[in-house]
FIRO-916077 format. One line per field, with one value per atom (N, C-alpha, C): residue number from 1; z, x, y; atom name. Coordinates in nm, 3 decimals. Example, Ala and Ser with C-alpha at 12.3 -4.5 7.8 and 13.67 -1.06 7.14 Angstrom:
<nodes>
num = [1,1,1,2,2,2]
Z = [0.780,0.780,0.780,0.708,0.714,0.787]
X = [1.319,1.230,1.320,1.285,1.367,1.290]
Y = [-0.569,-0.450,-0.330,-0.225,-0.106,0.003]
atome = [N,CA,C,N,CA,C]
</nodes>
This chain:
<nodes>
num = [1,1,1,2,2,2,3,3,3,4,4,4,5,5,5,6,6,6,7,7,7,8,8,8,9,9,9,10,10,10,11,11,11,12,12,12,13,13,13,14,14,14,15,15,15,16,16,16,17,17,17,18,18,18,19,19,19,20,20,20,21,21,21,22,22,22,23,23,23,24,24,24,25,25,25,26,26,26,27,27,27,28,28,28,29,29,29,30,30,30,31,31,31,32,32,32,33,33,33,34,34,34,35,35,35,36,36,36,37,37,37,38,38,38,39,39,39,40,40,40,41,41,41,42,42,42,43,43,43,44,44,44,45,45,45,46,46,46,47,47,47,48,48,48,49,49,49,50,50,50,51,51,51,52,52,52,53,53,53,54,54,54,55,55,55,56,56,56,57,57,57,58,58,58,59,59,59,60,60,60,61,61,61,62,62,62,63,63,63,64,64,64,65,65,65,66,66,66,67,67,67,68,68,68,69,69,69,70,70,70,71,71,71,72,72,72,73,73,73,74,74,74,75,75,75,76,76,76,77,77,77,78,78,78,79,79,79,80,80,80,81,81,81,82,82,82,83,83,83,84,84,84,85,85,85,86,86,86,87,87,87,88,88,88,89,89,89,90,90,90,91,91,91,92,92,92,93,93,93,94,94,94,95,95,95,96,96,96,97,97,97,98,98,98,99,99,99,100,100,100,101,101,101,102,102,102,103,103,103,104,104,104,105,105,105,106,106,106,107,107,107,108,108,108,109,109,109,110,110,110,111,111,111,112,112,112,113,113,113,114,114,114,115,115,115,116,116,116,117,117,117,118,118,118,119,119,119,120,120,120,121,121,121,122,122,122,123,123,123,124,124,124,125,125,125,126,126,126,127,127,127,128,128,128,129,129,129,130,130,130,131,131,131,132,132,132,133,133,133,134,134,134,135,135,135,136,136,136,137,137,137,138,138,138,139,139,139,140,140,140,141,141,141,142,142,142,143,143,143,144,144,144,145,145,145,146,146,146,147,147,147,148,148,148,149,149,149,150,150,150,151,151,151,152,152,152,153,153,153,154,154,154]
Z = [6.498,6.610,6.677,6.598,6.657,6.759,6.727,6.792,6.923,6.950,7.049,7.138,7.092,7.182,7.211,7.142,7.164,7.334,7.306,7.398,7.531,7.511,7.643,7.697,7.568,7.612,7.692,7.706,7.780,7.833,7.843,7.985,8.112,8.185,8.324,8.399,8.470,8.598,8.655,8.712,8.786,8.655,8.519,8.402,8.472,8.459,8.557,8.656,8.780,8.894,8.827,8.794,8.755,8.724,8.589,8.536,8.667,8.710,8.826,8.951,8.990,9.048,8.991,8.886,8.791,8.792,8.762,8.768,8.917,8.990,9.124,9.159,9.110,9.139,9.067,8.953,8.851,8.945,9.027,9.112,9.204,9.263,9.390,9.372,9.273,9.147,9.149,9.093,9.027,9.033,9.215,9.236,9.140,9.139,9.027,9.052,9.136,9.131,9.050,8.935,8.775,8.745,8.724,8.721,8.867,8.949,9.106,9.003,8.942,8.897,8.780,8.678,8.619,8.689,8.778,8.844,8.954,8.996,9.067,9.009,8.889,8.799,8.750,8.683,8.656,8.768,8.890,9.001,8.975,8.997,8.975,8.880,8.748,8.650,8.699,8.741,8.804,8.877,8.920,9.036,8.962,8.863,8.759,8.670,8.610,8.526,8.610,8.710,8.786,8.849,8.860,8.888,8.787,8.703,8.538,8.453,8.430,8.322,8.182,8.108,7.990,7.860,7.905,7.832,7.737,7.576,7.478,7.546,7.470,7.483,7.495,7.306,7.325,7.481,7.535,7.626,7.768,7.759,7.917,7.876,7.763,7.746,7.740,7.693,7.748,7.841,7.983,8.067,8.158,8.136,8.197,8.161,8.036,8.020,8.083,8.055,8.186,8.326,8.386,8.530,8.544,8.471,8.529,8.482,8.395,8.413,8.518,8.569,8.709,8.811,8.790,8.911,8.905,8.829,8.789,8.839,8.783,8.823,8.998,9.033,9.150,9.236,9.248,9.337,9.317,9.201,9.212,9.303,9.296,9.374,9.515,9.537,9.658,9.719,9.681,9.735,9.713,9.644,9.651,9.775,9.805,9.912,10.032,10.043,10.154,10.220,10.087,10.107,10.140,10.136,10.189,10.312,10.356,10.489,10.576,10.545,10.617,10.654,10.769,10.809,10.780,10.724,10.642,10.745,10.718,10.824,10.759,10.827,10.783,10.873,10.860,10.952,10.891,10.709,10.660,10.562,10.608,10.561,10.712,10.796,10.880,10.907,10.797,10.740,10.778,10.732,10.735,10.887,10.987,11.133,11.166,11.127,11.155,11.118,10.974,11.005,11.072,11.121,11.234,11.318,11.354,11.432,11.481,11.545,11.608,11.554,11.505,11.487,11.510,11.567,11.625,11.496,11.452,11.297,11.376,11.296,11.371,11.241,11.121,11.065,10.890,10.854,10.729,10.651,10.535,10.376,10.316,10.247,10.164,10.181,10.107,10.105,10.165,10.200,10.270,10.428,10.476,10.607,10.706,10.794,10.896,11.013,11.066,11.158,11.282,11.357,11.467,11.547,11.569,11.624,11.699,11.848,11.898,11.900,11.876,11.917,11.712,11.651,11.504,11.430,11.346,11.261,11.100,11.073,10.949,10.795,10.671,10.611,10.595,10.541,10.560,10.434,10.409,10.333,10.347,10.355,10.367,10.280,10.340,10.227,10.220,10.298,10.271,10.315,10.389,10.395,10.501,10.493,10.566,10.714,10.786,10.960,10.998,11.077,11.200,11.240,11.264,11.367,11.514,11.562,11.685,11.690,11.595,11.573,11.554,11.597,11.578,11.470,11.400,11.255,11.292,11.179,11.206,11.079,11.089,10.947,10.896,10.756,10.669,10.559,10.517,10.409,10.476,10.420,10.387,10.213,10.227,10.130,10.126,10.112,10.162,10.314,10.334,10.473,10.454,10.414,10.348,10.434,10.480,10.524,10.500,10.477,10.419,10.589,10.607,10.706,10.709,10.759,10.771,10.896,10.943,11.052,11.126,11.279,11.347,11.372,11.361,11.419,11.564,11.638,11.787,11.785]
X = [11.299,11.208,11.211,11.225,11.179,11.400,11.436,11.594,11.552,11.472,11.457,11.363,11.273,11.199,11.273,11.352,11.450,11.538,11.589,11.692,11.630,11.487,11.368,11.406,11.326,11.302,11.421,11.556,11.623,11.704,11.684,11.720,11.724,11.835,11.832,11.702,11.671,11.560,11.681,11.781,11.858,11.805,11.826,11.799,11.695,11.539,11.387,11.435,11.524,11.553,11.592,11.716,11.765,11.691,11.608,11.482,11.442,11.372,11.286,11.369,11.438,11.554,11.589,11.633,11.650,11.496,11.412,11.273,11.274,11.272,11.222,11.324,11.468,11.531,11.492,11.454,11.393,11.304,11.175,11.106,11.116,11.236,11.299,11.349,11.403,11.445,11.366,11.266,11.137,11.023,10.980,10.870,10.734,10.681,10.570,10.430,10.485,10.402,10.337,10.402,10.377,10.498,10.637,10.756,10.733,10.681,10.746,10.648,10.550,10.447,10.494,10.559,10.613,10.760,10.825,10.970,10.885,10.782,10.734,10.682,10.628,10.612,10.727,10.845,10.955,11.018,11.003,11.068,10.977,10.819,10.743,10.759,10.802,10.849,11.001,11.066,11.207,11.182,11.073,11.060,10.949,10.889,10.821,10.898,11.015,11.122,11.236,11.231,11.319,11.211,11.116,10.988,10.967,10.933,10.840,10.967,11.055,11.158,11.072,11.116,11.065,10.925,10.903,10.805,10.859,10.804,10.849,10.841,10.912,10.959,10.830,10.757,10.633,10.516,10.533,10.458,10.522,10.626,10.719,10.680,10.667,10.601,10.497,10.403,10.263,10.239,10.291,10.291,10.318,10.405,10.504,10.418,10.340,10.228,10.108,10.079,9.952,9.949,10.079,10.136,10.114,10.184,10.202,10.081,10.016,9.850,9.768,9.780,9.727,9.787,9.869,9.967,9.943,9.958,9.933,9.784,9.666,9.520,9.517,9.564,9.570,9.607,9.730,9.833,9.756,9.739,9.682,9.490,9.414,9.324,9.339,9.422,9.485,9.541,9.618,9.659,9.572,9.464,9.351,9.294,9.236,9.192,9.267,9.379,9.488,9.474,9.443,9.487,9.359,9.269,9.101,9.075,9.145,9.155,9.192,9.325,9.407,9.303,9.312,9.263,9.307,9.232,9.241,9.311,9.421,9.488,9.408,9.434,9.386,9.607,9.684,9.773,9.800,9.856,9.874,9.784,9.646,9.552,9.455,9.542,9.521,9.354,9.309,9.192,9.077,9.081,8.959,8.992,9.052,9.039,8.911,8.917,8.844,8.689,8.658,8.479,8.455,8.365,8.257,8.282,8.355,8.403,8.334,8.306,8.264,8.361,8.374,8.441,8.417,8.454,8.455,8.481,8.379,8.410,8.482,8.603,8.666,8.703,8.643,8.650,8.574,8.509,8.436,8.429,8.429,8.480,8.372,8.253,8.145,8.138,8.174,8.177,8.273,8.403,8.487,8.539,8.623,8.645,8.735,8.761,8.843,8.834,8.833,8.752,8.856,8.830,8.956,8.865,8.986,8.991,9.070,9.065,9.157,9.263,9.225,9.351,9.444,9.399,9.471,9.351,9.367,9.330,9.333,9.188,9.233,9.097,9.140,9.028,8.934,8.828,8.684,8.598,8.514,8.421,8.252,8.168,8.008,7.962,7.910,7.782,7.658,7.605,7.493,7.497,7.458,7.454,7.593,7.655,7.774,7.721,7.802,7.745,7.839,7.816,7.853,8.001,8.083,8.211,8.162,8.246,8.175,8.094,8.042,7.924,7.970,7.927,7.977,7.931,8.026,7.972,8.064,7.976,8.043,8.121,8.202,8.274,8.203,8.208,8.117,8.259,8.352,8.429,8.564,8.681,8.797,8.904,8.955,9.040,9.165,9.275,9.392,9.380,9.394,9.373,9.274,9.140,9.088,8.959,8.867,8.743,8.626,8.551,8.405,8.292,8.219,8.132,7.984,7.909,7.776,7.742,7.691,7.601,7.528,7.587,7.474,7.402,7.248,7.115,7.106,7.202,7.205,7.157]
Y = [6.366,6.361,6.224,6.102,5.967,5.980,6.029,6.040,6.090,6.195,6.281,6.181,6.106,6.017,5.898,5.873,5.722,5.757,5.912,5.945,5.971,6.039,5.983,5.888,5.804,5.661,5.621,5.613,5.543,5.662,5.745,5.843,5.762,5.817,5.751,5.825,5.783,5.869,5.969,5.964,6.111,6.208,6.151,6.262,6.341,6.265,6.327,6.369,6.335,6.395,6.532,6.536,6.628,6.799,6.737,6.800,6.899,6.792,6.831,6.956,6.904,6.999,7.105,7.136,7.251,7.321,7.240,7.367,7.420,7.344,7.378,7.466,7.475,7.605,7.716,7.689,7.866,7.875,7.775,7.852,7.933,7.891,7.926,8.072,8.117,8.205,8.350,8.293,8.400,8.314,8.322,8.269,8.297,8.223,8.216,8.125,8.003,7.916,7.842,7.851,7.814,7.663,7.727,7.623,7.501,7.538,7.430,7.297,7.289,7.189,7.088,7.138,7.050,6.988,7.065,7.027,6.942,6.892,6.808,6.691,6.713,6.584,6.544,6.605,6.567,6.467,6.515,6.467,6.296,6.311,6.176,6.060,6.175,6.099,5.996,6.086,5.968,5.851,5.912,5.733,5.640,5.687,5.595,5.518,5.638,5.568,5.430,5.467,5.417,5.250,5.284,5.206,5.094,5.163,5.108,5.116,5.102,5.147,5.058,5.138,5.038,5.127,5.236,5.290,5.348,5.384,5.482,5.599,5.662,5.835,5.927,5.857,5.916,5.908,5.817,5.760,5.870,5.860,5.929,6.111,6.151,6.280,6.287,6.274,6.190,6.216,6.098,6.147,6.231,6.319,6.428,6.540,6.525,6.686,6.669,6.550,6.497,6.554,6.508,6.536,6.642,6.756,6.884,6.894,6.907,6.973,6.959,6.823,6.793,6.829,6.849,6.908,7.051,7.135,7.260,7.314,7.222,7.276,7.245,7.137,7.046,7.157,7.199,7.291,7.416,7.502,7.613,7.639,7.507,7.510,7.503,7.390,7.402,7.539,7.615,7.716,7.806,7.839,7.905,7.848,7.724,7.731,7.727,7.707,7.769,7.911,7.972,8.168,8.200,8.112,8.185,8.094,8.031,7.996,8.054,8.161,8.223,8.337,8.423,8.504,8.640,8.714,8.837,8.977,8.983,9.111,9.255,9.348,9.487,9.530,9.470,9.537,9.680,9.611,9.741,9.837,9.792,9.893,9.942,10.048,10.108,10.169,10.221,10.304,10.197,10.063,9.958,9.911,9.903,9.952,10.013,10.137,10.249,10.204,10.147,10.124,10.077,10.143,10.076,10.231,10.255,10.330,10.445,10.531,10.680,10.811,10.866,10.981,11.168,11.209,11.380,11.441,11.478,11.618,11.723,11.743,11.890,11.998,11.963,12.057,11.945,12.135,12.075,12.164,12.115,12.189,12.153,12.140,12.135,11.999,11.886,11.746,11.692,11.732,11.699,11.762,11.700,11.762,11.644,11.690,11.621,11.568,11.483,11.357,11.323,11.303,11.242,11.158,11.027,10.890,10.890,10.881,10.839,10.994,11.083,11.147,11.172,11.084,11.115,11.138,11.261,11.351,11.238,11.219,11.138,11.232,11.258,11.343,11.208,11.275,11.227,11.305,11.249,11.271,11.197,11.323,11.279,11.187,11.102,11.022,11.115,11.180,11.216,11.361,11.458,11.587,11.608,11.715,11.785,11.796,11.747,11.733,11.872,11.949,12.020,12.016,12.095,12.081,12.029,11.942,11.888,11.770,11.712,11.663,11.549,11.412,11.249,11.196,11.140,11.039,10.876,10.817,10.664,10.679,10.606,10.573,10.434,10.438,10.350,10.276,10.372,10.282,10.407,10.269,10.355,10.353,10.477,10.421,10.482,10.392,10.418,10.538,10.668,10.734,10.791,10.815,10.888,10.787,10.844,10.748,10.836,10.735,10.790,10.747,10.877,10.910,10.928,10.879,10.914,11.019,11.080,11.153,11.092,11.055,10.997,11.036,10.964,11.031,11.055,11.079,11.058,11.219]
atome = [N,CA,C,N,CA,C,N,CA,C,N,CA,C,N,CA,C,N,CA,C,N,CA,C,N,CA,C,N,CA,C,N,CA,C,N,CA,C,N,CA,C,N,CA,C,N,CA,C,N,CA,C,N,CA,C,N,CA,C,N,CA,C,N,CA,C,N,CA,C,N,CA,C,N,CA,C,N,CA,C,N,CA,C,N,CA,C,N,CA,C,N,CA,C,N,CA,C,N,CA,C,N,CA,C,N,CA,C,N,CA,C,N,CA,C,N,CA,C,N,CA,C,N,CA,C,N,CA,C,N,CA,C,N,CA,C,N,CA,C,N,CA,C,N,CA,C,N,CA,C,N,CA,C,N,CA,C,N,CA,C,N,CA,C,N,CA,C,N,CA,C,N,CA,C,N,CA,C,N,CA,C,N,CA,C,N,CA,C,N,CA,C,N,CA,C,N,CA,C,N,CA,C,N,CA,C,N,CA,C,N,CA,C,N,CA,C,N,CA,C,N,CA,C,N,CA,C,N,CA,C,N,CA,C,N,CA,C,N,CA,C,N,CA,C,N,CA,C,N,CA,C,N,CA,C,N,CA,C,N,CA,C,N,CA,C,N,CA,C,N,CA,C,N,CA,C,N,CA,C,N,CA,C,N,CA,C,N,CA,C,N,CA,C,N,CA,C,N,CA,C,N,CA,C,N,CA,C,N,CA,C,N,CA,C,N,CA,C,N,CA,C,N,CA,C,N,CA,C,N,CA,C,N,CA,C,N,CA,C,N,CA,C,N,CA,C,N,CA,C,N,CA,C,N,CA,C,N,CA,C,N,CA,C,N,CA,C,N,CA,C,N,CA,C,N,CA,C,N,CA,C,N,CA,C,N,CA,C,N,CA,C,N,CA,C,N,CA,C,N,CA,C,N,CA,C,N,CA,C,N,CA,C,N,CA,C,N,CA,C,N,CA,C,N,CA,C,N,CA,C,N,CA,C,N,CA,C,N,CA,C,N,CA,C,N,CA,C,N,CA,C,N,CA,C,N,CA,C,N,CA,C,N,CA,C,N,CA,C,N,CA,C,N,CA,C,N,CA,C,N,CA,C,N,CA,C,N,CA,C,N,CA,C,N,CA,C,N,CA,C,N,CA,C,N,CA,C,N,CA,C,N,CA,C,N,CA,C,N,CA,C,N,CA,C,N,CA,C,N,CA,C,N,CA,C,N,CA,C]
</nodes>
């Protein structure tokens, strides 16, 4: 073991470059967002080694598990708050369009039945009592094509 920290210890920094480069390609690989964090401290580690030369082995691993933990919690909050910044599409969930919406009952089966928007025929299902052929409901929820309807009091 004290062999394996000696050979640390005086690793060139391209060694850390290196490192670092090789993770950041497995990321590139089989994205994950897991590997890019230590292949970014690896990368930090090179310009420390190259910086600071002179630390034990034990010390350059040390720091290199430090790094990526901070790097790891660091990056994953960050891109959490990235992705809740971004503005939420409905492109390919067509159905959540539709709440809010007005819909024409054109046909009804006990709890279920068939609704049109616009000209497209989508099934439907009551929240509360079975409305009428003809008769306007709002849509309240969807799921996948399938939308859930109330009865307007109009």
């Amino acid at each position: 073991m004290a062999e394996f920290f000696n050979w640390v210890s005086e690793a060139s920094p391209w060694l850390w470059l290196a490192l670092g480069i090789l993770l950041v390609a497995v990321e590139i690989l089989a994205p994950s967002f897991v590997v890019i964090w230590p292949g970014l401290a690896a990368m930090c580690m090179a310009i420390l080694a190259w910086l600071a030369p002179g630390f034990s082995g034990q010390a350059l691993i040390a720091i290199f598990a430090g790094l990526s933990i901070v790097l790891l919690f660091g990056g994953r909050a960050l891109m959490a708050r990235v992705e809740q910044d971004e503005p939420q599409t409905t492109l390919n969930a067509r159905g959540k369009n539709m709440i809010g919406r007005e819909a024409k009952v054109l046909s009804v089966s006990g709890s279920q039945g068939k609704v049109e928007i616009d000209g497209v025929q989508w099934p439907a299902t009551w929240e509360t009592h079975a409305p009428e052929e003809g008769q306007r409901v709002t849509v309240t929820d969807a799921s996948g094509v399938s939308l859930r309807a109330i009865v307007n009091n109009s």
